[in-house]
C-alpha positions in Angstrom: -46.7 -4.9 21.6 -45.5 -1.2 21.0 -44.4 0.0 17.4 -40.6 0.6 17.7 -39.2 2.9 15.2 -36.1 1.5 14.0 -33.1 4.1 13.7 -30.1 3.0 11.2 -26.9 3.5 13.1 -25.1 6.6 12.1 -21.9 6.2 9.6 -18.7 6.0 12.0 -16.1 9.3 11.2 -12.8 8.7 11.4 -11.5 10.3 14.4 -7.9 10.2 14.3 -6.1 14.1 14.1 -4.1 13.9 10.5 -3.2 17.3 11.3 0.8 18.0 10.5 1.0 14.3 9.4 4.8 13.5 8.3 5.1 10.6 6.6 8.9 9.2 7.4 12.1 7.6 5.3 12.1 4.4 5.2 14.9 2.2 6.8 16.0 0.6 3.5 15.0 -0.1 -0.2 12.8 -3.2 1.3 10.9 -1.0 3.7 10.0 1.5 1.2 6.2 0.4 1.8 6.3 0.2 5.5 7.3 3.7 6.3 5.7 4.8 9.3 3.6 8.0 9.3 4.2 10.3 12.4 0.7 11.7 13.5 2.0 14.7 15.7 -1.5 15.7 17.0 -3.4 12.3 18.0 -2.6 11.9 21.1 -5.8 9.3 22.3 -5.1 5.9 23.7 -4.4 3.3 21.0 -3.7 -0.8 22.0 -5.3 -2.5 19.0 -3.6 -4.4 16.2 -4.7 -4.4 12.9 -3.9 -7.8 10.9 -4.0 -8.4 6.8 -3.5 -11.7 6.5 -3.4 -13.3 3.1 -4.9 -17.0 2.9 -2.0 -18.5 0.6 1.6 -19.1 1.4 4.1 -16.4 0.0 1.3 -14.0 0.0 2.3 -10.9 2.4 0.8 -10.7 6.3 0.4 -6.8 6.8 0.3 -5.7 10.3 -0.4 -1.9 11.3 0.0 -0.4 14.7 -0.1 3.1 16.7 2.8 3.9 19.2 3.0 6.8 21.5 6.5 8.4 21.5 8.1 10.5 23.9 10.2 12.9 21.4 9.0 13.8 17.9 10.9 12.2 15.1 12.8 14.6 12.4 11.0 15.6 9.6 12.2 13.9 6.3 14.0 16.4 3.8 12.3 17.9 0.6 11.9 14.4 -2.1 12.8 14.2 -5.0 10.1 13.7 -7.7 12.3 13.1 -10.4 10.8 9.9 -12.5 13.9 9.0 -13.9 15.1 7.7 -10.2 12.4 4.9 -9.8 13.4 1.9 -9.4 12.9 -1.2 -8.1 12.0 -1.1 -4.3 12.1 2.0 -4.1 9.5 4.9 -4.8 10.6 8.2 -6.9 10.6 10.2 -3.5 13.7 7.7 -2.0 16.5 7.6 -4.5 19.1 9.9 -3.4 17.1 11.3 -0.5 19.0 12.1 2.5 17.6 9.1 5.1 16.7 10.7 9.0 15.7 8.6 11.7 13.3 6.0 10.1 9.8 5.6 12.0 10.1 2.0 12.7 13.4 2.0 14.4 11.9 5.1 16.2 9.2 3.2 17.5 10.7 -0.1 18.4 12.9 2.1 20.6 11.0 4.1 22.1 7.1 3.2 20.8 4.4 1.6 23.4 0.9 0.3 22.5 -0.3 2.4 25.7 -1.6 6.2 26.2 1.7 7.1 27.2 4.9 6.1 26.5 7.0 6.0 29.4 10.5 5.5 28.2 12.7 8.6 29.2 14.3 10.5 26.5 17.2 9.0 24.5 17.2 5.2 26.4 16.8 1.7 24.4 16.6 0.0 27.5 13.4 -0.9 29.5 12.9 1.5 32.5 13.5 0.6 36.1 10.9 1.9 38.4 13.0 2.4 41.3 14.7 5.6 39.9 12.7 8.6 41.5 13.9 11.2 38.5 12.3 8.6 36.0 9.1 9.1 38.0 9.6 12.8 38.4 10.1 12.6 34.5 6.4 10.8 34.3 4.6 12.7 36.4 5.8 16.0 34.2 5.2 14.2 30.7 1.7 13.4 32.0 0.9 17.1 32.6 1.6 18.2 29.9 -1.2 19.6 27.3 0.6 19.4 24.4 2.2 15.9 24.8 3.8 14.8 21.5 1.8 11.9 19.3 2.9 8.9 17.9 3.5 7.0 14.9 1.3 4.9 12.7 3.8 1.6 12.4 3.7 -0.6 9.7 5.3 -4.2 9.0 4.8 -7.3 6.4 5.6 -10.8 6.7 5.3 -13.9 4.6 2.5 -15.9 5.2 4.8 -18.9 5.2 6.4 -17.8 7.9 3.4 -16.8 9.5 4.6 -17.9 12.9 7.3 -14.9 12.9 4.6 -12.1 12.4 2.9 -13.7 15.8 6.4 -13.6 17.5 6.8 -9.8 16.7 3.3 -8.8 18.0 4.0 -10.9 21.0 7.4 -9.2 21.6 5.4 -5.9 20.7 2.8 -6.2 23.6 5.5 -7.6 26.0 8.0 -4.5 25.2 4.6 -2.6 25.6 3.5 -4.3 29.4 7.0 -3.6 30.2 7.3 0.4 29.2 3.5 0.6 31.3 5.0 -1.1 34.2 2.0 -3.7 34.3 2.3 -7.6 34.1 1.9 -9.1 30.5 -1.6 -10.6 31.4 -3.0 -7.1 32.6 -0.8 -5.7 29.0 -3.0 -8.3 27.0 -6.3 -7.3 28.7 -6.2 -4.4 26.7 -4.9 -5.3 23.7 -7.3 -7.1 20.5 -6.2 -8.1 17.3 -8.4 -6.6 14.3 -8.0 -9.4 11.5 -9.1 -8.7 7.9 -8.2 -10.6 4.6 -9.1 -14.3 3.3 -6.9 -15.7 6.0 -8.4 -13.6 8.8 -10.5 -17.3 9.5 -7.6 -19.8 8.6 -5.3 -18.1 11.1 -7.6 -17.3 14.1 -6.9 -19.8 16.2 -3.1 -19.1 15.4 -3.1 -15.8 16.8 -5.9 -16.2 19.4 -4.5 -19.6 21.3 -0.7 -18.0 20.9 -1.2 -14.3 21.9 -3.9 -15.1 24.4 -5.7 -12.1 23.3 -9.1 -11.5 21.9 -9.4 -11.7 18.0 -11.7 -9.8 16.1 -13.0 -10.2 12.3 -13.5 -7.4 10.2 -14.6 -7.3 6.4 -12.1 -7.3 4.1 -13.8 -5.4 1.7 -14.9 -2.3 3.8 -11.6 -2.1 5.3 -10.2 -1.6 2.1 -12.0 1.4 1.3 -11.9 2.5 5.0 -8.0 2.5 4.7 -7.6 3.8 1.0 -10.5 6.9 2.5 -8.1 7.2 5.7 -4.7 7.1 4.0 -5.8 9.7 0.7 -5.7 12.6 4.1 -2.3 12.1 4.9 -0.4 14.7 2.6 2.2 13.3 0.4 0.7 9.7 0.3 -1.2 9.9 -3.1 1.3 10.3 -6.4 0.7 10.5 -10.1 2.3 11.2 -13.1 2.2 15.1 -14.0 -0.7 15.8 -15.5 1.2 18.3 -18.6 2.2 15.5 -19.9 -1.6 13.8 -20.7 -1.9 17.8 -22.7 1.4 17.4 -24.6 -0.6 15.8 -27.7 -2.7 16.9 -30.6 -6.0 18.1 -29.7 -8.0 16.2 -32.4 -11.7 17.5 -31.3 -13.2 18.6 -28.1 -12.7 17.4 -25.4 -10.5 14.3 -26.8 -6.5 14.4 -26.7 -4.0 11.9 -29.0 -2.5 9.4 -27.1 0.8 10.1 -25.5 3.8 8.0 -26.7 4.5 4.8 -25.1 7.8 6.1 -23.7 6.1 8.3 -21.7 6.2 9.2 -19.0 10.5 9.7 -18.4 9.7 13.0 -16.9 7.9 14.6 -13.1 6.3 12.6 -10.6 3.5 14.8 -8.8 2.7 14.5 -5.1 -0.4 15.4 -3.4 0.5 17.5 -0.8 -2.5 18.8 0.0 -5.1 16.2 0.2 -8.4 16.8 -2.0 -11.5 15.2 -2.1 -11.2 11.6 -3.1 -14.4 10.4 -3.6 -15.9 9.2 -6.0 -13.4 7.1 -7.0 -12.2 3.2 -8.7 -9.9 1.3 -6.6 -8.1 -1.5 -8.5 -6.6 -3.6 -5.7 -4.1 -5.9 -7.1 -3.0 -8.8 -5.2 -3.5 -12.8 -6.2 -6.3 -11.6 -8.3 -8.1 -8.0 -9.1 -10.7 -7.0 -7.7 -12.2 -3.3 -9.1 -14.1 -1.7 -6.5 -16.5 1.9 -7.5 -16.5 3.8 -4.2 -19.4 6.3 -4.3 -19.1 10.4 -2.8 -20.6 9.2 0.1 -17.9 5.9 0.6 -20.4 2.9 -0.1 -19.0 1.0 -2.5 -19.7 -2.0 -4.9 -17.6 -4.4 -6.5 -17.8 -4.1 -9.6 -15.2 -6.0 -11.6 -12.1 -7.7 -11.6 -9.8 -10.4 -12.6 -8.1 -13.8 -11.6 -5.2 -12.7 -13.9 -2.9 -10.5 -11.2 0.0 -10.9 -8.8 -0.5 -14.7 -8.4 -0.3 -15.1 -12.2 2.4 -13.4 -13.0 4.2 -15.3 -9.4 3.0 -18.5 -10.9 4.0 -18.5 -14.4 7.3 -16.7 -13.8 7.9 -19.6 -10.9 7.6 -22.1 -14.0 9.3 -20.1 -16.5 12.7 -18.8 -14.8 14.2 -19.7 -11.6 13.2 -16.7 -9.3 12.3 -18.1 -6.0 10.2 -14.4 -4.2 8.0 -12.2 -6.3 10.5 -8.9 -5.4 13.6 -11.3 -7.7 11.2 -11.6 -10.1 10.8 -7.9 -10.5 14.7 -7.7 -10.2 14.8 -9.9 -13.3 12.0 -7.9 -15.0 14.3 -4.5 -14.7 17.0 -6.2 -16.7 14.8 -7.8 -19.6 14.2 -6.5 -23.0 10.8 -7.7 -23.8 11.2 -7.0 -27.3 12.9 -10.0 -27.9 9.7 -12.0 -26.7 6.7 -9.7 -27.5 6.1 -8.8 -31.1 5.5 -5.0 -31.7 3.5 -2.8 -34.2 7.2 -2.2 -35.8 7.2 -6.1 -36.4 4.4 -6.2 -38.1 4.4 -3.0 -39.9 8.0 -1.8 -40.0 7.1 1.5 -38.9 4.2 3.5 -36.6 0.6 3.0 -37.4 -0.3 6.4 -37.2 -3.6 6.3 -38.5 -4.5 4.1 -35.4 -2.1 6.1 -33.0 -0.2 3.2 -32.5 3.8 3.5 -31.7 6.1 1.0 -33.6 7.6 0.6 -29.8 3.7 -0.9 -28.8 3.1 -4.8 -27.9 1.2 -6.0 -30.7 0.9 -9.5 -29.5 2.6 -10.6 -25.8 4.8 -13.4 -25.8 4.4 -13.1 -29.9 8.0 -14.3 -31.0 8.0 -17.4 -28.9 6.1 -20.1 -31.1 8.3 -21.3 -34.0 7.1 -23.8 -35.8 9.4 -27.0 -36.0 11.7 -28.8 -33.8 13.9 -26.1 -33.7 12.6 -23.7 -30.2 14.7 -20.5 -29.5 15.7 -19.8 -26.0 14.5 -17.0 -24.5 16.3 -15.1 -21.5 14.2 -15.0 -17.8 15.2 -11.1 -17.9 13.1 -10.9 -20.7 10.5 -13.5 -20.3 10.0 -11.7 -16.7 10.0 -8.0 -18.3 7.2 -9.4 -21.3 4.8 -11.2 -18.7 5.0 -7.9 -16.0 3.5 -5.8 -19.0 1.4 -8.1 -20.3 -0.6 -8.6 -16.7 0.0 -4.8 -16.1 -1.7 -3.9 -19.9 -4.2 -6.3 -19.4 -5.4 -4.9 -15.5 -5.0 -1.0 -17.1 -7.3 -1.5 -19.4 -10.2 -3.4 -17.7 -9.7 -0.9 -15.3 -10.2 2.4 -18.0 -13.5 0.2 -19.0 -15.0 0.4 -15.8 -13.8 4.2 -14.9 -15.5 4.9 -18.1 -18.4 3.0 -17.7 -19.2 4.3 -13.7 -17.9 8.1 -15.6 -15.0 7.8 -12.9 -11.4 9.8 -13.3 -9.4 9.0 -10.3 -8.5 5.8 -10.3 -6.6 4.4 -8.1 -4.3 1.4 -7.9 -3.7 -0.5 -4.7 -2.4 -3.7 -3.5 0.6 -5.4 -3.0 1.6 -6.3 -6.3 2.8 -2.9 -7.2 5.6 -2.7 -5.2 6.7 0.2 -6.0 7.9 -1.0 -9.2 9.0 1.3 -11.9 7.7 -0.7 -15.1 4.4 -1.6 -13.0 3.9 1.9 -12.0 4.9 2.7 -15.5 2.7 0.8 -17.4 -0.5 1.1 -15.2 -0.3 4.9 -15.9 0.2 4.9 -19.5 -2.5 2.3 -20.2 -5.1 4.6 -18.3 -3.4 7.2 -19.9 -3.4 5.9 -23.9 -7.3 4.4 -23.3 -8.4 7.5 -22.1 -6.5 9.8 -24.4 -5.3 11.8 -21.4 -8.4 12.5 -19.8 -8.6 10.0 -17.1 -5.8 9.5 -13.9 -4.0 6.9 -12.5 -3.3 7.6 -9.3 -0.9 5.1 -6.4 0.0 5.3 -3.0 3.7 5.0 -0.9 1.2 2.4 1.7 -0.3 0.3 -1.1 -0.3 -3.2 0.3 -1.6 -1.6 3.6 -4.8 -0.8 2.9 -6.6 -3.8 4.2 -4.8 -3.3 7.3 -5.1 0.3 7.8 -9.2 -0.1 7.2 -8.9 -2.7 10.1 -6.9 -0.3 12.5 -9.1 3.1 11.8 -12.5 1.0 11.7 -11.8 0.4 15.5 -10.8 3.7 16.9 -13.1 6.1 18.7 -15.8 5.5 21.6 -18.4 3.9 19.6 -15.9 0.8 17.9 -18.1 -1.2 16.4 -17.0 -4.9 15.3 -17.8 -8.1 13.3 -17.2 -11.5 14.6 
């Protein structure tokens, strides 16, 4: 038998043209997270749909998907970066912002799964085929060289209502067939579903036997760090607190900075408008549970830590301790607590700062501290500020297991992914400064406007150029 040298395949480059990338407004507060991204210079076909399904009910379905559009959209104005204007839903960059055209309405207008989009300019309605200007309008958008790109559209769904997410990629593929002037049969030929997540399995058969297309299952793990590689090249997606203010302190010897208060940071929100090398890297990717991930120069990656206490902790308890009924009124309640009616503080102990230790009087000593009295006697305790105490002890607690292990692998970007960030101005908040007061300002914490979508987007880029390569 002959000896047959075995060749390991080649790492897959991600192909698609981020050049001029525009990420766009969002339609409202609750679609802060599923802005789409305009990709003005990818221009190559695109029918698959990317999938992030979550196996538990209330979780989030994430579902990502590229539409060619006949007109660019309008650029978004200059954002604001001013910290003081984050709040919940909503990211630093959208309070007060002018809003233009937002890329999802955009795209259910006007988007198609296809090479070409072949609505003409400025109509909602499906096309008729009979109008020869319409074809005289096709023929001269298919000759043309520099043939505008598309959007990368994002949307989220609860897994309870599962059913709904497979509703709006049906209605997505039949708007599609229809734009292409095909039959829905020769639409779903080319369309395949790229399913990552732990209920990639539990829902196959859902999507498979309803759609009637073919349903393909990716890793959830690699696409993770396939989308967080992707999305850290589109400028503008990556934000961190300004780095002055982790050099505001005492230097107390070299190299090694005194922690910043634990008011901080009340001050500039940095973009990265030019995208740098991201690699190496930690991503913490928060959702029912943590799991840290060390991503190496090269992109492998290991899992290297994590935690059951996350998203689905702070859901559960805050479902048994108040009367919030979705995780976004539970952050609602959270902004209107004062957790120092529940938490004890250094000041509570010591009536002042520890400076010594660099501790703030302001810092949780002990979470949840003032609630056991002894006696029959039991003080009532708000859900504002039972709600605000439990978001910053899961956020403390995930902050600093995640310094440990960017100090262990000698990691300083660290960044946080995952749907249970939301945006959120005390999660964002806290996540920072714990990296932040651990690391005595040498270390970063770094989040993204598409955190929940990483999954998703791994799923969508894993599958585009000649050579797509999938797992079963």
């Amino acid at each position: 038998m002959p000896h047959v040298e075995f060749v390991p395949p080649a790492v897959k480059v991600i192909q698609v043209d981020t050049r001029g990338a525009v990420i766009l407004s969002a339609e409202s507060p609750e679609t802060r997270d599923s802005r789409g991204i305009y990709l003005p210079n990818y221009i190559e076909p695109v029918s698959h749909i990317a999938v992030d399904l979550a196996q538990i009910g209330g979780s989030l379905a994430k579902v990502v998907y590229f539409t060619r559009s006949p007109d660019p959209p309008d650029s978004p104005p200059l954002e604001s970066d001013d910290a003081s204007s984050l709040t919940s839903p909503t990211t630093p960059e959208d309070e007060g912002s002018p809003q233009p055209i937002s890329s999802t309405s955009r795209a259910k207008m006007n988007g198609a799964l296809t090479p070409l989009s072949l609505d003409p300019p400025g109509s909602l309605d499906p096309p008729t085929f009979t109008d020869n200007s319409f074809r005289s309008e096709l023929i001269r958008r298919a000759s043309m060289q520099n043939f505008p790109g598309g959007s990368l559209n994002f949307e989220r769904f609860e897994t309870d209502n599962i059913h709904e997410c497979v509703e709006y990629i049906q209605a997505l593929i039949d708007r599609s067939a229809v734009i292409n002037g095909v039959s829905i049969d020769e639409m779903k030929k080319g369309v395949k579903i790229m399913a990552t997540g732990g209920g990639a399995h539990k829902f196959y058969e859902l999507f498979s036997n309803v759609l009637g297309v073919e349903v393909l299952r990716e890793d959830e793990m690699e696409c993770l760090i396939k989308g967080l590689t992707f999305i850290t090249m589109i400028p503008n997606e990556v934000y961190s607190y300004s780095d002055e203010l982790t050099r505001t302190g005492k230097r107390l010897d070299a190299g090694v900075w005194e922690r910043p208060s634990p008011n901080a940071p009340q001050f500039r929100i940095m973009f990265e408008e030019t995208p740098l090398p991201q690699l190496p890297c930690l991503l913490v990717n928060i959702g029912s549970g943590v799991s840290i991930i060390k991503v190496d120069e090269d992109g492998s990656f290991e899992r290297v830590s994590g935690t059951s206490l996350g998203g689905g902790t702070l859901w559960g308890l805050l479902s048994l301790l108040t009367g919030a009924t979705s995780f976004d009124e539970m952050l609602k309640l959270s902004e209107r607590g004062d957790n120092a009616s529940v938490d004890m503080l250094v000041g509570d102990i010591y009536g002042q700062d520890y400076n010594k230790l660099g501790l703030k009087s302001t810092m949780i000593a002990s979470s949840f501290g003032k609630v056991f009295k002894k006696g029959n006697e039991k003080k009532k305790f708000s859900p504002e500020d039972i709600s605000k105490s439990l978001l910053y002890a899961i956020s403390n607690n995930i902050g600093q297991i995640a310094y440990m292990n960017a100090e262990k692998y000698n990691l300083d970007r660290i960044y946080f992914g995952g749907c249970f960030i939301r945006g959120h101005a005390a999660t964002i908040t806290t996540l920072s400064y714990a990296i932040r007061f651990w690391s005595k300002g040498t270390k970063r914490a770094l989040f993204l406007r598409h955190e929940g979508f990483l999954g998703a987007i791994g799923a969508w880029i894993k599958n585009i150029g000649p050579h797509e390569t999938t797992t079963a």
